[in-house]
KOLTORTOR-474162 format. One line per 10 residues: their letters; for each residue x, y, z of C-alpha. Coordinates in Angstrom, 2 decimals. Layout:
# residues N
a = X:Y:Z | ... $
//
This chain:
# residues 342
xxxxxxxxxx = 39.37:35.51:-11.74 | 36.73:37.32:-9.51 | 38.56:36.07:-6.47 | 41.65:38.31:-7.53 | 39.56:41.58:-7.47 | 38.51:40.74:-3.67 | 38.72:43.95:-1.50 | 40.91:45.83:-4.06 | 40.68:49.91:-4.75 | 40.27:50.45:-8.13 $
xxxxxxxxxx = 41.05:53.30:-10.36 | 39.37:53.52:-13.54 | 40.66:56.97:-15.49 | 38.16:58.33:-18.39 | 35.57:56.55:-16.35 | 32.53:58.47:-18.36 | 33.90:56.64:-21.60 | 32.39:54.12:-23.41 | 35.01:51.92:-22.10 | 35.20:53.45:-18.59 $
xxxxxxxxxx = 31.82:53.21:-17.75 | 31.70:49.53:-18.82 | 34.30:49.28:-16.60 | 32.93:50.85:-13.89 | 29.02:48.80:-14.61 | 31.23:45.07:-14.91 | 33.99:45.92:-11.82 | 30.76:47.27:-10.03 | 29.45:43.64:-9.87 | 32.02:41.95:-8.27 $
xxxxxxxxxx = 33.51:42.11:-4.67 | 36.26:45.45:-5.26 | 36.45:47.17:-1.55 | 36.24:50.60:-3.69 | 35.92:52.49:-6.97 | 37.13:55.52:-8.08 | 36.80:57.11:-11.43 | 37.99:60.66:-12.74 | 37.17:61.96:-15.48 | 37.00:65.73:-16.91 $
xxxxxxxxxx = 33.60:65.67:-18.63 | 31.83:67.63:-16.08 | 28.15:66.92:-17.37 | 28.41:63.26:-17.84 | 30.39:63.33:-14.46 | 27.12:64.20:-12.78 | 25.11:62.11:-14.09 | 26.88:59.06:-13.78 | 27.45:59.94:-10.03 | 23.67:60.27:-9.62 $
xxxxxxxxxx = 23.07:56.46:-11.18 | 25.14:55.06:-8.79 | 25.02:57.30:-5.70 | 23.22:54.82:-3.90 | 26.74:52.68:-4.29 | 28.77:53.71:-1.64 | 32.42:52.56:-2.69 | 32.11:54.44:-5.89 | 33.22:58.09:-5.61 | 33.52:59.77:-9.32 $
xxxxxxxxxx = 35.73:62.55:-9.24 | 36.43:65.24:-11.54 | 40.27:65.94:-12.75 | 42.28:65.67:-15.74 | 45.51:63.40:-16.79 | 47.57:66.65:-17.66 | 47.11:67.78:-13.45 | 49.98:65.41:-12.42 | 49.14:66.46:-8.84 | 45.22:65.56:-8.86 $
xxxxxxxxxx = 46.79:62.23:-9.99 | 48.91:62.16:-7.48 | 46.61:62.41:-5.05 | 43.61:60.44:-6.51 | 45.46:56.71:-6.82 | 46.61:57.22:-2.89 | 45.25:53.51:-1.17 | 44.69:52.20:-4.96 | 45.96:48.49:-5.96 | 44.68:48.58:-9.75 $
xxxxxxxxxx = 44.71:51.87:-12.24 | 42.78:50.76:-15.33 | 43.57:53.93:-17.50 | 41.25:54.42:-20.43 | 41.16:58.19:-20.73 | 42.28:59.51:-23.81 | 41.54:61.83:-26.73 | 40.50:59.24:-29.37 | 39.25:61.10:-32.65 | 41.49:61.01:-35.26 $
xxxxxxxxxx = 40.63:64.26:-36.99 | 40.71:66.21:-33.84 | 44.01:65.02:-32.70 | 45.41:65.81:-36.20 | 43.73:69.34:-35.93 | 45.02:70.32:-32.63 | 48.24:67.90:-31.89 | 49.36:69.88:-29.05 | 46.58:68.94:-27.35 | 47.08:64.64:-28.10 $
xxxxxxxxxx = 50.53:64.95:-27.21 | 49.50:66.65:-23.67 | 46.62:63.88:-23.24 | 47.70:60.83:-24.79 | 51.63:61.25:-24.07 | 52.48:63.57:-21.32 | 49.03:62.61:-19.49 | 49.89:58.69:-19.57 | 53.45:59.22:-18.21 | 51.76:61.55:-15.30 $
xxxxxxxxxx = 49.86:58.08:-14.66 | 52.85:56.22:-14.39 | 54.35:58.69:-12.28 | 51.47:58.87:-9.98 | 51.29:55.03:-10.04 | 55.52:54.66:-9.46 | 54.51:57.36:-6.15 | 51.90:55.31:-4.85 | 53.38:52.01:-5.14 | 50.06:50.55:-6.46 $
xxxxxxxxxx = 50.08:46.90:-7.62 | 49.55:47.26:-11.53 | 48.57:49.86:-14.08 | 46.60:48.56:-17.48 | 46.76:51.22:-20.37 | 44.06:50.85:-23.10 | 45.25:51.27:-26.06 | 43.88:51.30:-30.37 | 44.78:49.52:-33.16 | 45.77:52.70:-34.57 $
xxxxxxxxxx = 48.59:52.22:-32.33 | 50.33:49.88:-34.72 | 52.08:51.71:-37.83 | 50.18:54.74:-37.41 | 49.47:57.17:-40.02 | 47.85:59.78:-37.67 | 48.67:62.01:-34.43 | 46.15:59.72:-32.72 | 47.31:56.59:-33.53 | 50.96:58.00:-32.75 $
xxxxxxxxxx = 50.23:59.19:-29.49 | 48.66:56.23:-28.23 | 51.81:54.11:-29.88 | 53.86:56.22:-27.61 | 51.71:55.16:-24.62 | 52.31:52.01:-24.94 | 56.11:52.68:-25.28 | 56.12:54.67:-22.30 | 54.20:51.88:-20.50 | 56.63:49.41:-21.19 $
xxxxxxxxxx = 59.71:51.75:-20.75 | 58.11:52.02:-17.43 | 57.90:48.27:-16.56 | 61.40:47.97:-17.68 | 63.04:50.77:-15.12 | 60.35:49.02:-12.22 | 62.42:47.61:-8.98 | 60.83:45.06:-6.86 | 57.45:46.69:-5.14 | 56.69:48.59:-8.41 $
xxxxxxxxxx = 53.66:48.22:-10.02 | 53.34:46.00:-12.73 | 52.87:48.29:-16.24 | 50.96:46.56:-19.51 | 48.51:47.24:-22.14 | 45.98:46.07:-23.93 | 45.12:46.47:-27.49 | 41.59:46.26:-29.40 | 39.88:47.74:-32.49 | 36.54:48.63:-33.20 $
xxxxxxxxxx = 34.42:48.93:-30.27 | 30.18:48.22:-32.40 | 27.83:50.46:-30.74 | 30.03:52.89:-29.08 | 30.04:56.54:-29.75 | 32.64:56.29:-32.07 | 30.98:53.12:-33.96 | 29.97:53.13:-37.77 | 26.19:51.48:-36.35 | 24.51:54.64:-34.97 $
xxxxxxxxxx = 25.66:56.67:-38.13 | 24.05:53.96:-40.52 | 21.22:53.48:-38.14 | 20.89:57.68:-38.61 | 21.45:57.32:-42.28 | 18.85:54.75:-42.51 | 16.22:56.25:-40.30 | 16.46:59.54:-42.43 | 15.72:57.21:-45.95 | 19.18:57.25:-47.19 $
xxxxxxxxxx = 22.18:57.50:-48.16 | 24.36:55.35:-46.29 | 27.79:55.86:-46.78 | 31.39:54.10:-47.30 | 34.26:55.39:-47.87 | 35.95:52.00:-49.62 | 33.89:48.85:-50.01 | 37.07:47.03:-49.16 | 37.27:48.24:-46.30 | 37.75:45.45:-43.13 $
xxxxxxxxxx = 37.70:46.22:-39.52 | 38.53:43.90:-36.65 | 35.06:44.71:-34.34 | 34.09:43.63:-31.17 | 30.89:44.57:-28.59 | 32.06:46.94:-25.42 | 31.20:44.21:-23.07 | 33.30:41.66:-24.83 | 36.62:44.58:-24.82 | 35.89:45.23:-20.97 $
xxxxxxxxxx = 35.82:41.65:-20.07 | 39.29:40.75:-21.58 | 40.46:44.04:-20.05 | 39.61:42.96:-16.98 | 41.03:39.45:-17.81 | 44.16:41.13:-18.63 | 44.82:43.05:-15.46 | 46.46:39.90:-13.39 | 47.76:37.78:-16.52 | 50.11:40.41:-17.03 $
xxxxxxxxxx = 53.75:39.62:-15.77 | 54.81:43.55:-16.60 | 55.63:45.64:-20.41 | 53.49:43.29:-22.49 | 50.70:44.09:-25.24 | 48.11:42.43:-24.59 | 46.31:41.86:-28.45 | 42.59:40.89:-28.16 | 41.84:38.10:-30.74 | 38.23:39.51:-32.38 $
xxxxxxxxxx = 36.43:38.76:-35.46 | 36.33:40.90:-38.85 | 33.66:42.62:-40.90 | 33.72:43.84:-44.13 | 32.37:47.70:-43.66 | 29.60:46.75:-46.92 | 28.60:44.06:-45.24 | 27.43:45.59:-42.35 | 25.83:48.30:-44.21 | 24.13:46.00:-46.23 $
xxxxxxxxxx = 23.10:43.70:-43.31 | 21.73:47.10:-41.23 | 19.69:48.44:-44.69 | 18.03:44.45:-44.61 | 17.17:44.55:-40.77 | 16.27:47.97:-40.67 | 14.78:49.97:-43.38 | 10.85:49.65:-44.25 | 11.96:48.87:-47.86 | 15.81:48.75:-48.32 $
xxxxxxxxxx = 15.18:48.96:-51.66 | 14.87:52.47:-51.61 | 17.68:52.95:-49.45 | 20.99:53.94:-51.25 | 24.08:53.00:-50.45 | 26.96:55.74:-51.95 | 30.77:55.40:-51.70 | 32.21:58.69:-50.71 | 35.97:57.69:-50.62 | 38.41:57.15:-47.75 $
xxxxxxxxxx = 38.94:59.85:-45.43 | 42.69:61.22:-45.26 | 45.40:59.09:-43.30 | 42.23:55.71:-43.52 | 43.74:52.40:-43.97 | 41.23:50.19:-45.85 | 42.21:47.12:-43.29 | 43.06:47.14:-39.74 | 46.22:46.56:-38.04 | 46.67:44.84:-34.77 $
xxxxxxxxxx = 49.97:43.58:-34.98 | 52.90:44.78:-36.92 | 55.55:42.75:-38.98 | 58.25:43.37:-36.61 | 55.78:41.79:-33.32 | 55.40:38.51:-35.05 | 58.91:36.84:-33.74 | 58.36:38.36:-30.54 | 54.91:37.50:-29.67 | 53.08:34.50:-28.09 $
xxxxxxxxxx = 49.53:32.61:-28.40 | 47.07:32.55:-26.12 | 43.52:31.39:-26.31 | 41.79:34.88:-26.04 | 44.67:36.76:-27.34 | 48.10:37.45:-28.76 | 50.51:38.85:-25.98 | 53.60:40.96:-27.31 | 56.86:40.53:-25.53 | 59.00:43.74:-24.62 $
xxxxxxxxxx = 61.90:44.31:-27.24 | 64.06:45.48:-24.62 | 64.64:43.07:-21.72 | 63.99:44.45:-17.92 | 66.43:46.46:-16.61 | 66.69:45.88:-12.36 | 65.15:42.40:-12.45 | 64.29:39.19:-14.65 | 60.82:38.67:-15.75 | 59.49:35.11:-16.48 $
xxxxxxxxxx = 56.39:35.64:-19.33 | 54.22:32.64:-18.40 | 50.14:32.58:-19.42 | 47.86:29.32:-19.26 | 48.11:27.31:-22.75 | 50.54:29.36:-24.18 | 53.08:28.12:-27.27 | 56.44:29.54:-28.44 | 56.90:32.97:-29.22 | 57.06:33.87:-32.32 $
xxxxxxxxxx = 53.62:33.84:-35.15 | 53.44:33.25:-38.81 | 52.19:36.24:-39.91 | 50.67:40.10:-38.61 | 47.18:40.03:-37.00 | 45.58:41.89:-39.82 | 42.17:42.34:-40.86 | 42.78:41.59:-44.63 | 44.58:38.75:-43.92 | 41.38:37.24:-41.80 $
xxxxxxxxxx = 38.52:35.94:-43.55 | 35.67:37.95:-42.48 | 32.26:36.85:-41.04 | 29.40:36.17:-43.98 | 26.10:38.30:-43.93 | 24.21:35.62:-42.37 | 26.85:35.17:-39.50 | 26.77:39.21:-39.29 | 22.98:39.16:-38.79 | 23.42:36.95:-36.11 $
xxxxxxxxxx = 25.93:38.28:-34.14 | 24.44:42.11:-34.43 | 21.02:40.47:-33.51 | 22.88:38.65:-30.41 | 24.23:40.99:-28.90 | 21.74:43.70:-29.52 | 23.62:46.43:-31.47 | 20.92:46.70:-34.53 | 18.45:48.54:-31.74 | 14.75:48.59:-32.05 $
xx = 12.96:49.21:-35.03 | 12.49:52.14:-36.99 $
//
């Protein structure tokens, strides 16, 4: 896989991201002739330019999706646009949806535009669960990117980048995580708070979503949704496990159910209903065919060990069984996301 990345110019879009920047600290590792990353968080813009200014094939630039022209002139000489920028908070996007619709929409067809210009080799959208049956602005926005990124790959002519996406859910120990609120909660004596002890989430660590991102990028024969296969929690478990680890005497520390939060599903969708007939096995994931076939040329889908298309049912957190405490200890503990003592 490494081999592929040889002397390619990479774009990585929302590079100061919890994704983007694990892009930019894996991708930085291996032999890429160049990195660029934009991004339009000014602050963290600096000071990720000053970690790796000693790198000189990284060059961190500052510019926004909505400047179609800064695009435009950003992914000139790239091969590979890995575009994670988006605005990802659910209650801000429903607050202001003029603003998701200009990011998350208008932004990811000025990337495919750019991309189309350029003639670069293949353009990977990261997209949310939220995508699938969405009950938000968010989680409709980013349902429209991957539309557009399909729609895209559909209408491509031969020298046209390849257009795909990738899908995930909960990214443990990023900003946006439940951990560093318990860990707060916790550290303050209580309470800890749930909305639903019901409530199941597909979760995965960053480095594990990066690495099948970047696993992604040449599997992808062009419009497919790339589903990352991940394990599920049940949201009182990990509360529970994190009050055990963590507190001096977890006795003391209360846990209080507060209710769901408008528009919260108490599982997680990564698949709808209507994917199942059109969507193949993999080992590390499920890969969603186009509805619509291409329009100027015939794609063959083709991935290593892969069966007929077509799956029994949605991938769905409540219809996964979910790790045990014990197994939810371990994996926090192995891949470091309880943090150091209190």
């Amino acid at each position: 896989m490494k081999k592929r990345w040889q002397n390619k110019h990479v774009l990585i879009t929302g590079v100061c991201g919890t994704i983007g920047k694990e892009l930019l600290r894996q991708l930085a590792h291996m032999n890429v002739a160049s990195i660029t990353g934009l991004d339009n968080n000014e602050t963290e813009l600096f000071f990720l330019t000053e970690h790796y200014r000693h790198r000189g094939h990284i060059h961190l630039y500052l510019g926004d999706l909505r400047d179609r022209d800064k695009l435009v002139k950003t992914m000139q000489g790239i091969d590979i646009v890995l575009h994670a920028a988006a605005l990802k908070h659910v209650i801000l996007c429903e607050q202001n949806p003029e603003d998701a619709v200009k990011t998350n929409i208008l932004g990811t067809q000025n990337i495919i535009d750019a991309a189309m210009y350029n003639r670069v080799e293949r353009v990977i959208f990261t997209s949310s669960d939220k995508a699938v049956n969405p009950t938000n602005v968010m989680g409709t926005s980013k349902l429209m990117g991957e539309r557009l990124m399909t729609a895209a790959n559909a209408h491509r002519h031969a020298g046209d980048p390849v257009f795909a996406s990738t899908r995930f859910g909960n990214v443990l120990g990023s900003r946006g995580s439940v951990l560093p609120l318990f860990r707060k909660q916790i550290e303050a004596g209580g309470p800890l708070t749930l909305t639903d002890p019901r409530m199941t989430r597909f979760v995965m660590t960053v480095e594990q979503a990066v690495e099948l991102v970047i696993e992604s990028v040449f599997m992808a024969c062009g419009g497919e949704v790339f589903v990352t296969k991940m394990p599920v929690m049940r949201i009182q478990d990990i509360a529970e496990v994190m009050v055990y680890a963590l507190a001096a005497d977890p006795n003391r520390v209360e846990i209080r159910v507060i209710g769901n939060k408008p528009g919260e599903k108490l599982y997680e969708e990564l698949m709808s209903a209507e994917e199942t007939r059109r969507t193949v096995e993999i080992d590390n994931y499920f890969i969603v065919l186009p509805a619509f076939k291409s329009v100027y040329e015939s794609i063959h889908y083709d991935y290593p060990n892969m069966g007929e298309p077509g799956i029994e049912e949605p991938y769905n957190s409540a219809l996964q069984t979910p790790m045990n405490q014990q197994e939810l200890l371990q994996y926090l503990k192995l891949h470091g996301l309880l943090g150091g003592e209190l």
